[in-house]
N, C-alpha and C positions, 0 to 999 in steps of 0.2 A: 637834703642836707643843708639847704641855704638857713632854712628857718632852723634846724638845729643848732648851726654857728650862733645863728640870729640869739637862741635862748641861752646857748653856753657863754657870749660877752654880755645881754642886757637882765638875764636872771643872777649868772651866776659867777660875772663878772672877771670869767677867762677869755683871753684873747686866742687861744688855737688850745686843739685836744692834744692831749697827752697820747702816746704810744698806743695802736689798738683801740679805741675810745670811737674815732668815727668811726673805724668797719663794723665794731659792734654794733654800735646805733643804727646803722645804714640796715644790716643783718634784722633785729628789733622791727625797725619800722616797714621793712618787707614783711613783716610777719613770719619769720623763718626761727620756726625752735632754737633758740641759745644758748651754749653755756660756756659762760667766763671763769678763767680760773685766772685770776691776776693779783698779785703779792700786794699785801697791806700795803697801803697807802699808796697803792697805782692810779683810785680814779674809777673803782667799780661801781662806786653810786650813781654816779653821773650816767654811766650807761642804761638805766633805768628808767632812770629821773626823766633827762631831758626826754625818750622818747612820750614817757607818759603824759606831760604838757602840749607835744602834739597828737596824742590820740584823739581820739573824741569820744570815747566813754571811761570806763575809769582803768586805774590800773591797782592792783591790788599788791602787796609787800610781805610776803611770810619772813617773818623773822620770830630768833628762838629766842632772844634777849630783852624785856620789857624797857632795863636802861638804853639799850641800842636805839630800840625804837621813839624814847621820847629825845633821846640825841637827834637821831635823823629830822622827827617831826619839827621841834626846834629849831632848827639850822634853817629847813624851809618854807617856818611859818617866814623868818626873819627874812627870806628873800621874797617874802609877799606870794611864795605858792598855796593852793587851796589844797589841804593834807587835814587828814584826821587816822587817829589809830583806836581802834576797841578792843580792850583787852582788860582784865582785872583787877588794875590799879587803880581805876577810873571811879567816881563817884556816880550812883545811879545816875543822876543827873547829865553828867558829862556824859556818860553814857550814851543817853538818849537823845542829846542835842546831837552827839557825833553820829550817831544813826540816821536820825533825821538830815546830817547835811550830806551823806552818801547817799539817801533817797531822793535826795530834790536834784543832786546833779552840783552838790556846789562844791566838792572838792575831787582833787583829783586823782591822788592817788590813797590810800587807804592798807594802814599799815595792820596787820593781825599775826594773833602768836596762831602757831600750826594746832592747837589744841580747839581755838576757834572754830577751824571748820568742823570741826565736830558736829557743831552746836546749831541744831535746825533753822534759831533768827539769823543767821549768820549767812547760812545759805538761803535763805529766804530773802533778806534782802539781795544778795549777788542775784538770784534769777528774776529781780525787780530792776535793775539797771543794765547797762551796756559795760560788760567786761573784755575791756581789749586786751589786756595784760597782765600776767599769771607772772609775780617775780617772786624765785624763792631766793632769799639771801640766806648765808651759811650752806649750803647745798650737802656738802659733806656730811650732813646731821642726816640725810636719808638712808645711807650706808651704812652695812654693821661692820664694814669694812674702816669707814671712813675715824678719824678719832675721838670725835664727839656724839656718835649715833643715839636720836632721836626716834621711837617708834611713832610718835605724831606727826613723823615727814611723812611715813608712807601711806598717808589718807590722802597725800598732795597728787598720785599718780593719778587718783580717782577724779580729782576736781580736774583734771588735766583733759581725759576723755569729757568730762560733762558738757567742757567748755574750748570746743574744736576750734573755732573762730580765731580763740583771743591764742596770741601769742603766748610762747613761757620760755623763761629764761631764768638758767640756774647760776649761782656767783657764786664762789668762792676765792679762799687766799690759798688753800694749801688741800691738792687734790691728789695721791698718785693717778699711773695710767688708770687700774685696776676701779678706783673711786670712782674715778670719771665715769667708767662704764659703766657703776654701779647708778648712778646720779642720771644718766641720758636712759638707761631698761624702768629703772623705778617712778621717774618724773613722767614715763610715758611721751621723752618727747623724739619729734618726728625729722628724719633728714636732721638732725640738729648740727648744727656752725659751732665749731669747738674754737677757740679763742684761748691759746696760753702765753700769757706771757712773761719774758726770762725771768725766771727766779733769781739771779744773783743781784746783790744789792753792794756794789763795790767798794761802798765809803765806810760799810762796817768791818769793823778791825772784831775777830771770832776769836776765842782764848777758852780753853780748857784749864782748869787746876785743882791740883788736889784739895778735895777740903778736908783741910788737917786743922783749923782757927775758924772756923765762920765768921765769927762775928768782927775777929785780929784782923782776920782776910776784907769783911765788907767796909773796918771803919779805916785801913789804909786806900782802900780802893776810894772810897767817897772822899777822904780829905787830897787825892789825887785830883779829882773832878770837882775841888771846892768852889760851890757858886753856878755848877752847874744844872739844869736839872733833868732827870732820870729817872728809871722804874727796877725796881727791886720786886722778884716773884718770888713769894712762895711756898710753900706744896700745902700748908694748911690756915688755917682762923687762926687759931693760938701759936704759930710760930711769926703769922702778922704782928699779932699786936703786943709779943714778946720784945719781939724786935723793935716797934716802934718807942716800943718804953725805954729799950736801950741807948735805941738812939737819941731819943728825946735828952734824955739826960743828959747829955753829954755836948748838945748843942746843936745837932744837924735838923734842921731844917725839913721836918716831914709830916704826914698822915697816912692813916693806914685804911684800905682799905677793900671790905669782904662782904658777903651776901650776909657776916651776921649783923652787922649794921644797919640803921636805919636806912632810909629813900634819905630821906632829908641830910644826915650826917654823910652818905656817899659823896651825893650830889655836892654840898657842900665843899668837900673834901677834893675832888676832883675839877670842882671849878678855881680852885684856890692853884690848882697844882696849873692847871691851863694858863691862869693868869701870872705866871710868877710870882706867885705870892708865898709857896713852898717848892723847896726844891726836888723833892724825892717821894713819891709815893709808894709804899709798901703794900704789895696788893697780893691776893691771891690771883687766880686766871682768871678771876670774876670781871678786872679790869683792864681798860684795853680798847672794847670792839667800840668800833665807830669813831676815840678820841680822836680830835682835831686840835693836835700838837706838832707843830713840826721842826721843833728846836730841842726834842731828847736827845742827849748828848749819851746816855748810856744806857743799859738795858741789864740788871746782873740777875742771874738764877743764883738763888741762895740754896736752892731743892732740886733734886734733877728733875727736869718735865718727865711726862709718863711717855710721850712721844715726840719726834722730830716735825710732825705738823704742830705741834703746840708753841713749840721751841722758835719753830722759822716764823710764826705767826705773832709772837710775845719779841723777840728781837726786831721783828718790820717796822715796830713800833719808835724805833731809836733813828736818828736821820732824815726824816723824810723831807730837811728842808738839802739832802744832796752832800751837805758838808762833813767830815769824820766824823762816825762811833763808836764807841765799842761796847761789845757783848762779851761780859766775863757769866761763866759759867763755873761753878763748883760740884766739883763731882766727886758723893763718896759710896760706898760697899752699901753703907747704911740704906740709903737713900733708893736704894736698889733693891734690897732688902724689903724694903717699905713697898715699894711698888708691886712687887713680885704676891705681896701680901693680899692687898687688895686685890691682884687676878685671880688670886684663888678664890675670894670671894663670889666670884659672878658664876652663875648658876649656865647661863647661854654658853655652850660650848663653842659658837661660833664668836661671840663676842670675847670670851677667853683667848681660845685662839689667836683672834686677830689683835689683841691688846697686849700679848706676848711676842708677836712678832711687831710691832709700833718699838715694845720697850728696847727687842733686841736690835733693833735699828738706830735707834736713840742710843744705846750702848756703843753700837758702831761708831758713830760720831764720835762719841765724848773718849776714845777710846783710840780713834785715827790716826797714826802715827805720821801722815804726808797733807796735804794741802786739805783741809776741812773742806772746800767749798766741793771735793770731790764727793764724798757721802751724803751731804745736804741739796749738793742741786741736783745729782741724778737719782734720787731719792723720790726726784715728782717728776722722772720721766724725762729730765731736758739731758742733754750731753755735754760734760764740762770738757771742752778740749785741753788746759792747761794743767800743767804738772805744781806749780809754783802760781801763787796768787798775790804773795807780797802783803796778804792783810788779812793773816790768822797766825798762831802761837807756832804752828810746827814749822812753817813758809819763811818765818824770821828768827827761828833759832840759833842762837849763837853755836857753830858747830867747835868755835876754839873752846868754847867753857865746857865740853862731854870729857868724862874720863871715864878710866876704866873701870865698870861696877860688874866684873865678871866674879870673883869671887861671891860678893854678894847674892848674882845670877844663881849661881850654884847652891848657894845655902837653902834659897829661898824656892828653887826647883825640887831639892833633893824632900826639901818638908812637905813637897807638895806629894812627889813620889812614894813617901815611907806612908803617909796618911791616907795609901791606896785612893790617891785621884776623887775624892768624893767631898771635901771641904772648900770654903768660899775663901776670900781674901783675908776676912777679920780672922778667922778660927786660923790659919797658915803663919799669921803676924804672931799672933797669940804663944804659938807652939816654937817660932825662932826667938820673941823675948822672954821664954820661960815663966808665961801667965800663971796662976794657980787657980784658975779658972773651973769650978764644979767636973764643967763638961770634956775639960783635958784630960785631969785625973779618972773620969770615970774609965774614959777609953784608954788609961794606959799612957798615954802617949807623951807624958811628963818623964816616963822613960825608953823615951827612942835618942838614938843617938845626935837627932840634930835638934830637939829641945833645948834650947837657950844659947845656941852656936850664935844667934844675931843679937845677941844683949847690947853690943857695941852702938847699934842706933836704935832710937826711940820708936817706937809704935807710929809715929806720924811720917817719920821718914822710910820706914819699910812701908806703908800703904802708896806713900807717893813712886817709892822702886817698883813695887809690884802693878801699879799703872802702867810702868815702863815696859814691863816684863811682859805686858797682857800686848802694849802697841805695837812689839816689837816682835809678836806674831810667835812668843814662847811657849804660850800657854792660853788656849781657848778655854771658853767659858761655856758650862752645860746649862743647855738653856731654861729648865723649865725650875732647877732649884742653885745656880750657879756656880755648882760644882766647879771646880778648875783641875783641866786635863793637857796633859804634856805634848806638845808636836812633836816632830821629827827634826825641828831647830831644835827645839829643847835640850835631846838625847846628843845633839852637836857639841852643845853649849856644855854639858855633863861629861860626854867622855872622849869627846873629841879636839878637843882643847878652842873652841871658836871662841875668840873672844866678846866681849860686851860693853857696848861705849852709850854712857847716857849722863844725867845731871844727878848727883851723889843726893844733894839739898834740893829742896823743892822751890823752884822759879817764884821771886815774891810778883805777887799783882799787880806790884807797881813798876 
């Protein structure tokens, strides 16, 4: 550990490890199976890294990301470490020079996408040299469990037995228990040292809000934050670069960016944003892995993520220099809607499965009526002890500004009851503001007696009530088509006169 200290101040110019950092390493360089699960921006490179500079043969880097990997490789050409990566973006040439300097012994660690090892020269060279260390990053991509599952992780088990010697060690930012176990069975590793460390990140301020304005909603939020800079996600290409024309327009300070973009216009785009040179980048989830920013000031979802590993993994990003952020989050029916869409898509009943239950856990959160950090951190297995956290939307709610939305309650319960339980939020709003919507008329139900009872508020504010309605544990939500079904509060709430205290107007973002 002397000569690790030694490499962590004279390579990489830190005076002492961060949290977990040397046991890992210590773990590593006994050659004892590894796996790290430690939050964006903890320091899990370094646990790699420095062991690799004291191996003596190489060490190898599975990652799924090509941007990720010429980040990493850059970072430690510039500390004067020997790194090379092979993978498809490469020029024949560059190519073969970088083969050639893994064959002679002259660098040290050696980045590859998991579809590499496929590929015979690949393994060909690896049984030509001394491999001491097997590092997959993203680990979570070898589970169908996990949120981003890769089928080109699970050829990693294999290179794992070929190569008993060398150590391997799994990283990730966001694992639950169940991943984890999926990640140490499929890596094939052995006795392995589990390493997690606390997911809460205390200096992020978490906010939920209805999105009833998106665009009202993000250019109040950003003229909040003016001069600061932050990341805005979300859910597609055309709603990136939608938004950045909006924005553009109007003066803010950004670029957008997506896998439909060049290398060159990314890269571009993303060095600008590093440098301060713009304030906000607009990115799908393309953006993110590896950045070395530590002064995001905020982090907004314009889309809901498909899961709460996405979600914890795309906010880690804001803070990391320790000082306040915050994480606004917009959440609507739609967007849920959407998601729900694309599960049905997938042919893998296990991948279905498991991407329906991600969403309805993401739903939990965004939908959590008490202290957020509760659903988000024992979500990946830790135990939150506290009830009140002081820095999320529900923690600091003004309880003198709730009034009574029990009438409301009831209107919007009773629509749900006459429409026999089997409609979503949008179709319930629709049926208390008297839409003349095809699909109303078809069924009737333009004449039921609570058709147009809520004309009184607008469609955006009964979406934001019926948020309320859903936190406040009225009305569960059917999982596989979102149906919305009554509790036993509910039937309270309807004939038993319980009242109901919430926010009439929907809380501005600012």
């Amino acid at each position: 550990m002397d000569k690790a200290k030694k490499v962590l101040k004279d390579i990489f110019g830190y005076d002492s490890f961060r949290p977990l950092q040397e046991s890992i390493i210590q773990s590593v360089l006994d050659k004892k199976d590894t796996l790290v699960i430690m939050p964006t921006g903890g320091g899990k490179s370094l646990c790699y890294q420095i062991p690799a500079l004291l191996f003596e043969g190489l060490t190898i880097v599975v990652s799924p990301l090509i941007s990720l990997m010429k980040d990493q490789t850059g970072q430690l050409r510039e500390n004067g470490v020997g790194v090379a990566m092979l993978n498809s973006s490469l020029s024949a040439e560059q190519y073969s020079k970088n083969y050639q300097l893994v064959l002679t012994n002259k660098v040290k660690l050696l980045y590859l996408a998991p579809e590499s090892l496929g590929k015979l020269e690949i393994l060909g060279l690896l049984s030509k040299v001394r491999l001491d260390c097997i590092t997959v990053d993203e680990a979570h991509c070898i589970s169908e469990w996990g949120h981003d599952f890769r089928p080109d992780y699970r050829q990693l088990g294999a290179l794992r037995k070929q190569y008993p010697n060398a150590v391997c060690i799994g990283l990730t930012a966001t694992a639950t228990p169940r991943v984890q176990d999926d990640i140490v069975t499929n890596l094939c590793l052995i006795n392995a040292q589990r390493f997690v460390a606390g997911f809460n990140r205390e200096n992020l301020f978490l906010r939920v809000v209805t999105k009833a304005d998106p665009y009202g909603q993000t250019l109040d939020f950003l003229r909040r934050h003016k001069d600061e800079p932050g990341i805005i996600y979300c859910f597609s290409r055309k709603q990136v670069d939608n938004l950045y024309e909006d924005l553009s327009a109007v003066g803010i300070s950004c670029k957008p960016y997506h896998a439909g973009l060049s290398d060159e216009t990314r890269v571009k785009n993303q060095d600008l944003f590093t440098r301060d040179e713009v304030q906000v980048i607009i990115a799908t989830i393309a953006f993110g892995m590896g950045i070395n920013k530590s002064n995001v000031r905020f982090v907004l979802h314009y889309d809901l993520p498909k899961n709460l590993e996405s979600y914890y993994q795309e906010i880690g990003r804001a803070g990391r220099d320790g000082t306040p952020a915050e994480c606004l989050l917009l959440y609507s029916y739609a967007d849920v809607n959407k998601i729900n869409y694309f599960i049905e898509q997938k042919d893998n009943p296990v991948e279905k499965a498991a991407a329906r239950q991600q969403l309805n856990a993401m739903l939990q959160y965004a939908e959590w009526n008490r202290c957020r950090r509760i659903p988000l951190i024992t979500h990946f297995g830790e135990k939150w002890p506290e009830e009140e956290c002081e820095t999320c939307d529900n923690c600091t709610v003004d309880l003198a500004k709730q009034v009574d939305i029990t009438i409301e309650a009831q209107k919007f319960l009773s629509a749900v009851k006459r429409t026999n339980e089997m409609y979503g939020v949008n179709y319930i709003v629709d049926v208390l503001t008297g839409s003349k919507s095809a699909k109303i008329l078809d069924t009737g139900h333009h004449n039921l007696s609570v058709y147009g009872v809520g004309s009184e508020h607008p469609k955006k504010q009964w979406m934001h009530l019926a948020q309320q309605f859903i936190k406040k544990g009225l009305l569960n939500r059917e999982e596989e088509f979102g149906g919305l079904r009554l509790t036993a509060k509910a039937m309270n709430v309807l004939f038993k006169g319980e009242k109901v205290l919430g926010l009439l107007e929907e809380k501005a973002v600012t």
